[in-house]
MARLUM-878780 format. One line per 4 residues: their letters; for each residue x, y, z of C-alpha. Coordinates in Angstrom, 2 decimals. Example, Ala and Ser with C-alpha at 12.3 -4.5 7.8 and 13.67 -1.06 7.14 Angstrom:
! MARLUM-878780
as = 12.30,-4.50,7.80  13.67,-1.06,7.14 $
! end
This chain:
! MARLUM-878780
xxxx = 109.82,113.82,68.57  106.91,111.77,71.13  104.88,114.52,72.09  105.00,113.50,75.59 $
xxxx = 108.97,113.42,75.44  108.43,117.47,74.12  105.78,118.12,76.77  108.06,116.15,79.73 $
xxxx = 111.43,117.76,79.14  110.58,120.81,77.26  109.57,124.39,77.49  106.57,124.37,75.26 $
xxxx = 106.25,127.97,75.54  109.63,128.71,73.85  108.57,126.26,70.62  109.14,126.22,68.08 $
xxxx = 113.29,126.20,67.92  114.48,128.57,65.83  117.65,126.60,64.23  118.40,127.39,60.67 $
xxxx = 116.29,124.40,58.76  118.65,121.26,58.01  120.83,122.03,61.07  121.61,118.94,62.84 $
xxxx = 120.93,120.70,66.52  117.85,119.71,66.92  117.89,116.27,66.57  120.85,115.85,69.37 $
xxxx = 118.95,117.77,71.46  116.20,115.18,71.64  118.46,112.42,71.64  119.59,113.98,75.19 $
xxxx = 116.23,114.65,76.13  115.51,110.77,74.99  119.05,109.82,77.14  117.53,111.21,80.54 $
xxxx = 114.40,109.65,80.14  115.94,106.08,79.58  118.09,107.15,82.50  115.20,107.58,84.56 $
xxxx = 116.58,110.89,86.03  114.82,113.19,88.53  114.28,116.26,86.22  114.60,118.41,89.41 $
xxxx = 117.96,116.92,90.10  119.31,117.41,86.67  121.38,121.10,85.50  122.18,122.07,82.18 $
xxxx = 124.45,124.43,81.32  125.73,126.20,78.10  128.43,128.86,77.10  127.22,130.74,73.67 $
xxxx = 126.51,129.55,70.14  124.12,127.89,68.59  124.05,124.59,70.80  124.14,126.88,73.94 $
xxxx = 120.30,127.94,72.59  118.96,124.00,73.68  119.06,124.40,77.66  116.80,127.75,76.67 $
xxxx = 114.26,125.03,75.44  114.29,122.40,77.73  112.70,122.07,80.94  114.70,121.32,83.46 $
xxxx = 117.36,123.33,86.11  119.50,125.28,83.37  122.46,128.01,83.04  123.12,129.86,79.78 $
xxxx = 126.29,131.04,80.79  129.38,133.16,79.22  131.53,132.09,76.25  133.91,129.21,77.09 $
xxxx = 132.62,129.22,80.69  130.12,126.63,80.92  132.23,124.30,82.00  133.31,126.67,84.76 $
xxxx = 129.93,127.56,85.53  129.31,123.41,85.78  132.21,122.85,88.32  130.85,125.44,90.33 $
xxxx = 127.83,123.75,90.57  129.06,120.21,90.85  131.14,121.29,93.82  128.17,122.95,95.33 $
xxxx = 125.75,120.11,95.05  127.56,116.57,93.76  123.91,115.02,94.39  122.90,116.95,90.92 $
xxxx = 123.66,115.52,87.60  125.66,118.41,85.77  125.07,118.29,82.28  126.96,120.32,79.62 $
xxxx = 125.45,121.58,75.99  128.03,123.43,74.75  129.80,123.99,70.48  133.22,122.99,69.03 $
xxxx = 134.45,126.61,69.39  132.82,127.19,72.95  134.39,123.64,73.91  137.67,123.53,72.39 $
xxxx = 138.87,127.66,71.29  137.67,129.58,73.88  136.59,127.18,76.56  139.78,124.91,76.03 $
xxxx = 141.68,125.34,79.03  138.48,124.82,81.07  137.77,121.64,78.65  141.05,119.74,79.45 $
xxxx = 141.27,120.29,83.74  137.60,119.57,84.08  138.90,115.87,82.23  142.48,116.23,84.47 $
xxxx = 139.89,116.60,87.39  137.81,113.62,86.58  134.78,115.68,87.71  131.18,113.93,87.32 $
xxxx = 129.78,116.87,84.58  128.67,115.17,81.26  129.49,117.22,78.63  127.78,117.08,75.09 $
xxxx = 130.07,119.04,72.25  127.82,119.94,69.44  130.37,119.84,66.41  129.36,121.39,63.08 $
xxxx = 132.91,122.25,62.45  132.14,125.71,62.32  131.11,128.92,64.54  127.52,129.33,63.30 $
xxxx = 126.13,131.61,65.29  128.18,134.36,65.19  129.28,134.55,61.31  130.52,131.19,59.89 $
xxxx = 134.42,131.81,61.22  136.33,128.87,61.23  136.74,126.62,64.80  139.50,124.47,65.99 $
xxxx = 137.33,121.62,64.43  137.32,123.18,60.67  139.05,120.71,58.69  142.58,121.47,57.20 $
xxxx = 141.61,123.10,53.96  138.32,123.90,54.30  136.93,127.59,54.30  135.25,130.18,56.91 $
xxxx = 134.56,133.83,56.97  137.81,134.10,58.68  139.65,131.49,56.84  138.19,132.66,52.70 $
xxxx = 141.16,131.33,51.64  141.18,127.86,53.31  142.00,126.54,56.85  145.50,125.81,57.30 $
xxxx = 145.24,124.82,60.88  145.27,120.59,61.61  142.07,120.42,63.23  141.30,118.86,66.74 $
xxxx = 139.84,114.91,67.40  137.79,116.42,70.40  137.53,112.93,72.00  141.30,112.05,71.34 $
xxxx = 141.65,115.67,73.52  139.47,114.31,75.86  140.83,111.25,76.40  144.31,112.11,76.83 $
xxxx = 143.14,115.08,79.01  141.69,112.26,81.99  137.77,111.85,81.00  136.87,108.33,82.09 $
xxxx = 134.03,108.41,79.01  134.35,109.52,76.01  132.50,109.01,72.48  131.23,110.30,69.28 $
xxxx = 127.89,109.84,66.99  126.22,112.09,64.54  123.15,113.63,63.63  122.14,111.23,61.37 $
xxxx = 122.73,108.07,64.45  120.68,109.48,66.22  119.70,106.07,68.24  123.58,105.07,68.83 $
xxxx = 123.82,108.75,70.00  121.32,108.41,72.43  122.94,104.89,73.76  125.94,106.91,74.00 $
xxxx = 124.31,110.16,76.38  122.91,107.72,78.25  126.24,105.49,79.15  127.76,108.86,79.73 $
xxxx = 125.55,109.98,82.16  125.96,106.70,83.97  129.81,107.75,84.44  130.55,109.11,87.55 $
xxxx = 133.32,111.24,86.65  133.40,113.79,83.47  132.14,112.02,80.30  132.44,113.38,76.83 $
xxxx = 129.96,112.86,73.82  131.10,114.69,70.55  127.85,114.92,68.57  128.79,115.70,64.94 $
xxxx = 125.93,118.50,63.64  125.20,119.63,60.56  125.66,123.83,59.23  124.41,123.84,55.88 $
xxxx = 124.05,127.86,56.32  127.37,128.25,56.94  129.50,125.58,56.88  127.69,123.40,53.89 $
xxxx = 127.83,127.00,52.06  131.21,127.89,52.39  132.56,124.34,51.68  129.85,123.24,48.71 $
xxxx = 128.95,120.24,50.95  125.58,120.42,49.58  122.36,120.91,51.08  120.75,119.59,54.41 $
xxxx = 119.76,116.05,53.19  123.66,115.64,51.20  124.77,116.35,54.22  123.35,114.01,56.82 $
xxxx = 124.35,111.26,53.59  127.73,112.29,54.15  127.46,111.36,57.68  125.83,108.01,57.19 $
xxxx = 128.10,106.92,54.27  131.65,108.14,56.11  130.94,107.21,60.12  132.43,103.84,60.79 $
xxxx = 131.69,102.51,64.12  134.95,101.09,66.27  134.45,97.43,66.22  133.59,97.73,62.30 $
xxxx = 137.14,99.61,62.05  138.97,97.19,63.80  138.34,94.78,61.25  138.92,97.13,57.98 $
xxxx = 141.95,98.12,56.49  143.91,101.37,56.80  143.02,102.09,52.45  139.33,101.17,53.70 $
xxxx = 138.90,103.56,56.64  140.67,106.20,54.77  138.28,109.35,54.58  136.05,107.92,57.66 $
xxxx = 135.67,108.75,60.51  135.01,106.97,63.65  131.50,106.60,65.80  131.21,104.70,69.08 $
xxxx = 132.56,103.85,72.24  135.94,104.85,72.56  136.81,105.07,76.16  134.92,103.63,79.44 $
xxxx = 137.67,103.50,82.26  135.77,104.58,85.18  137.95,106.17,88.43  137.71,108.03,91.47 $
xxxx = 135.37,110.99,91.06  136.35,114.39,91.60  133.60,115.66,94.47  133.71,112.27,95.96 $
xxxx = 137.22,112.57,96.54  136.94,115.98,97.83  134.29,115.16,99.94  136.90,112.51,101.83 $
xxxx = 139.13,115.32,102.66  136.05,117.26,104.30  135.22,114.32,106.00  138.76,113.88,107.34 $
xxxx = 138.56,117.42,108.46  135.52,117.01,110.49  136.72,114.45,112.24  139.43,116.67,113.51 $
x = 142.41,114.25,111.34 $
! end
């Protein structure tokens, strides 16, 4: 990472991270921090907030306005603060369990809202922080500490969720892209209303372990050789994209935002109609 990206946006005080080495964390984090720069945002008028889990350790690093919140709750937490003051760009570092197990109820009427929060969903398909149990992102068949025998859930496409839930933006890179991910943070955070990036991680401690994916570097191959970006899919076979996945772009429908529209009713109000 530029050093004057780390000295700009983060707490040099609290360096270095302590991630397990290999996990993918890090990297997304500075592709944010890279995101806001390119946005040319007004670090004072930026908020990030996290639940708990290993993501929700990257708004303890960087420098900026920032909530480390309860589990599931940061999107809670977020709305709170979006409502409060729409003039500050809400930003969300939260995990696939925080997001989508826990947090899921909050995940799916902060898209229904179409609320301007920008929400970043660290997935490494596992919970990492708190003993390797499996999440709602754990594919069907693979193992956790609560799940020795093998996942039988179907797992979630968190931007499918999304989607179908009302967010105007939503998209997915991985560790390993880390310069389409950055594109991506940044068109996000040029939504209005509530944008979703799924950032795929990497767990070798837990779930590379568990599931004999290999070690750090095996892993991040894996990403590179299965991620197939949208317009590349749309011109490859179903018996060619199957055991891909899909990077990208995969919704940009902007709509009426949330606080803005709330602010009309205010406005209504005040003028006594």
């Amino acid at each position: 990472m530029p050093s004057t990206l780390v000295e700009k946006y983060f707490r040099t005080e609290k360096l270095p991270q302590i991630w397990c080495p290999g996990c993918g964390h890090g990297i997304i984090t500075r592709s944010i921090a890279s995101a806001i720069d390119q946005s040319g945002l007004d670090k004072d008028k930026v908020c990030i907030v996290s639940g708990i889990g290993c993501s929700s350790r990257a708004p303890g690093y960087m420098d900026f306005n920032t909530l480390h919140t309860t589990h599931g709750r940061a999107l809670a937490f977020a709305t709170g603060i979006k409502l409060a003051n729409p003039e500050i760009k809400v930003i969300v570092i939260t995990g696939d369990g925080d997001a989508t197990a826990i947090g899921g109820n909050h995940l799916i009427h902060a898209c229904r809202r179409n609320i301007g929060i920008t929400t970043i969903v660290y997935n490494n398909n596992i919970y990492g922080m708190t003993g390797g149990q499996y999440s709602p992102t754990t594919p069907k068949g693979d193992k956790g500490t609560t799940a020795p025998f093998g996942n039988i859930d179907k797992s979630f496409d968190i931007c499918s969720l999304a989607s179908a839930a009302g967010a105007t933006y939503t998209a997915r890179a991985t560790a390993y892209h880390a310069n389409l991910l950055t594109t991506l943070v940044k068109n996000a955070l040029a939504n209005d209303g509530f944008s979703l990036v799924e950032a795929v991680s990497a767990c070798p401690t837990y779930y590379g372990r568990k599931n004999k994916k290999g070690n750090a570097v095996e892993m991040m191959e894996w990403q590179k050789n299965n991620a197939v970006n949208v317009a590349a899919a749309s011109k490859m076979t179903q018996e060619q994209l199957e055991g891909k996945f899909l990077i990208g772009e995969f919704k940009n429908k902007p709509e009426p935002e949330y606080t803005s529209e709330y602010q009309k009713i205010i406005d209504k109000l005040a003028k006594g109609r």
